[in-house]
KOLZATOR-196820 format. One record per residue (C-alpha): y, x, z; residue number from 1; residue in one letter. Coordinates in pm, 1 decimal, padded with zeros to 6 digits. Layout:
<rs>
        Y        X        Z drengu zalo
        Y        X        Z    NUM    A
...
</rs>
This chain:
<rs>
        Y        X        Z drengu zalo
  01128.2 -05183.5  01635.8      1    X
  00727.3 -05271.0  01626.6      2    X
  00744.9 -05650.4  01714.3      3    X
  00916.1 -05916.8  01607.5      4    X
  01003.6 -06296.2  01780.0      5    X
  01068.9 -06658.1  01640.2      6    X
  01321.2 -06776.7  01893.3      7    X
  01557.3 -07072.6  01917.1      8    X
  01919.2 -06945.5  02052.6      9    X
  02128.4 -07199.1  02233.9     10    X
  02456.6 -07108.6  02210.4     11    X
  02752.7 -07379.1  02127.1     12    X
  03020.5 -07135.1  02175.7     13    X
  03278.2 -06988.8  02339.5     14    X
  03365.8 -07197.7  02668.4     15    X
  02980.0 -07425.5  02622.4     16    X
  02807.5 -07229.6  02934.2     17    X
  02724.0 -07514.7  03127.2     18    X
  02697.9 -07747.1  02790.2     19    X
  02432.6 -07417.6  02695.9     20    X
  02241.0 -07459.9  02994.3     21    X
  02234.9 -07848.6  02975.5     22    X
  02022.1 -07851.4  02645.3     23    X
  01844.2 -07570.8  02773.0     24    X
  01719.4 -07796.3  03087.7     25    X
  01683.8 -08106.2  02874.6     26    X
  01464.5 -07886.4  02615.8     27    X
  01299.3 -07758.3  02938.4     28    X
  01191.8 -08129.5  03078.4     29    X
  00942.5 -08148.8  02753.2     30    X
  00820.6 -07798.5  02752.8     31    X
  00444.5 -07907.8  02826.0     32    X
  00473.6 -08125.8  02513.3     33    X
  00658.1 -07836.5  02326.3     34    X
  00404.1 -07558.2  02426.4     35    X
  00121.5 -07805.9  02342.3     36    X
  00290.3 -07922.0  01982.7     37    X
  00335.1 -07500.1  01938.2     38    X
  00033.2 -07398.3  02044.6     39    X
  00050.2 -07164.6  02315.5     40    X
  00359.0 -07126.6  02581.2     41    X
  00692.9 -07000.7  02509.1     42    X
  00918.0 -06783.7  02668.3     43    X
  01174.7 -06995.3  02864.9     44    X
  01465.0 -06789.1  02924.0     45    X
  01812.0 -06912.0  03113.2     46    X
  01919.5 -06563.7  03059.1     47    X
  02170.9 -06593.0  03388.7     48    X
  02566.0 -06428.0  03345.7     49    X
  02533.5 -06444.0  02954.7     50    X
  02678.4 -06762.8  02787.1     51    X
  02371.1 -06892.3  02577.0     52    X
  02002.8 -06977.4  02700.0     53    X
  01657.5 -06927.0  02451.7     54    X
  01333.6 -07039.3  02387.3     55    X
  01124.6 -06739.5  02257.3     56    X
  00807.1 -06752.2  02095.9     57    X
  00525.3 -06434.0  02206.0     58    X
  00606.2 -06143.5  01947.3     59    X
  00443.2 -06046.8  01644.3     60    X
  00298.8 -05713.0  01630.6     61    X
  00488.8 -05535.8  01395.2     62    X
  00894.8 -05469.7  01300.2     63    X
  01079.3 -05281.1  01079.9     64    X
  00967.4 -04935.0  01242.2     65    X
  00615.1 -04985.1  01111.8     66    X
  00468.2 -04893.6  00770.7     67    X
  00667.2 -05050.5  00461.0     68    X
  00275.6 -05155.7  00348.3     69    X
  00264.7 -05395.4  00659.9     70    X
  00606.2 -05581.1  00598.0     71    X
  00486.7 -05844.6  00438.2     72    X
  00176.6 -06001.9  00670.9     73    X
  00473.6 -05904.4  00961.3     74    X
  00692.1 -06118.0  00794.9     75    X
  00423.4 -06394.1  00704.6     76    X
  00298.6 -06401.3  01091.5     77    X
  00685.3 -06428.4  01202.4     78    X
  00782.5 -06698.4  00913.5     79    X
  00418.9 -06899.9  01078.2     80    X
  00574.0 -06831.8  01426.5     81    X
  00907.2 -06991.5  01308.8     82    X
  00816.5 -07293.5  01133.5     83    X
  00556.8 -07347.9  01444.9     84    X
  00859.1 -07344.2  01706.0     85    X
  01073.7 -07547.0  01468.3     86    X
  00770.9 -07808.4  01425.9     87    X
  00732.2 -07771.5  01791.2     88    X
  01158.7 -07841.5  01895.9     89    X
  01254.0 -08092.4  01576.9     90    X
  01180.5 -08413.1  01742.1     91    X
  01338.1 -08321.8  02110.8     92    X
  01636.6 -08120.6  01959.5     93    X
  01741.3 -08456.4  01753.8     94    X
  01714.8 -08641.8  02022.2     95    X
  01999.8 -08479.9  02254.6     96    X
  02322.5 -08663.0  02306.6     97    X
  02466.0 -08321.1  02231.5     98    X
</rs>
């Protein structure tokens, strides 16, 4: 309600726990290159009984509770969040045998 995250879900679908868990891991192996190539560390999160895994970027003060006035430098902060952790995933994400 008053912050907002970037965040890449892994989830391949119903049935892909383990395959989930597997790119999570393989993401994992490179996440002192990722958290370097971001900019500051991550949120790694396994998120244990549930069927998909996430990377999380730290939240954005602000969210859809907050004045109407503030939407937009929320939403510019969370779009430069975004593009950071996509910037900061591209290379290692392409290069899974997934």
């Amino acid at each position: 309600q008053h912050e907002t995250t970037a965040e890449f879900y892994i989830d391949r679908g119903q049935g892909a726990e383990q395959e989930n868990l597997e790119v999570f891991e393989a993401l994992r192996e490179n996440m002192a290159e990722i958290e370097s190539d971001f900019g500051e560390p991550l949120s790694w999160e396994a998120l244990e009984g549930k069927r998909a895994c996430r990377i999380k970027a730290p939240a954005v003060e602000g969210g859809y509770k907050d004045p109407e006035e503030k939407w937009p430098e929320i939403q510019d902060e969370a779009i430069g969040q975004m593009v950071r952790l996509e910037g900061a995933l591209r290379r290692y994400v392409d290069a899974l045998p997934f």
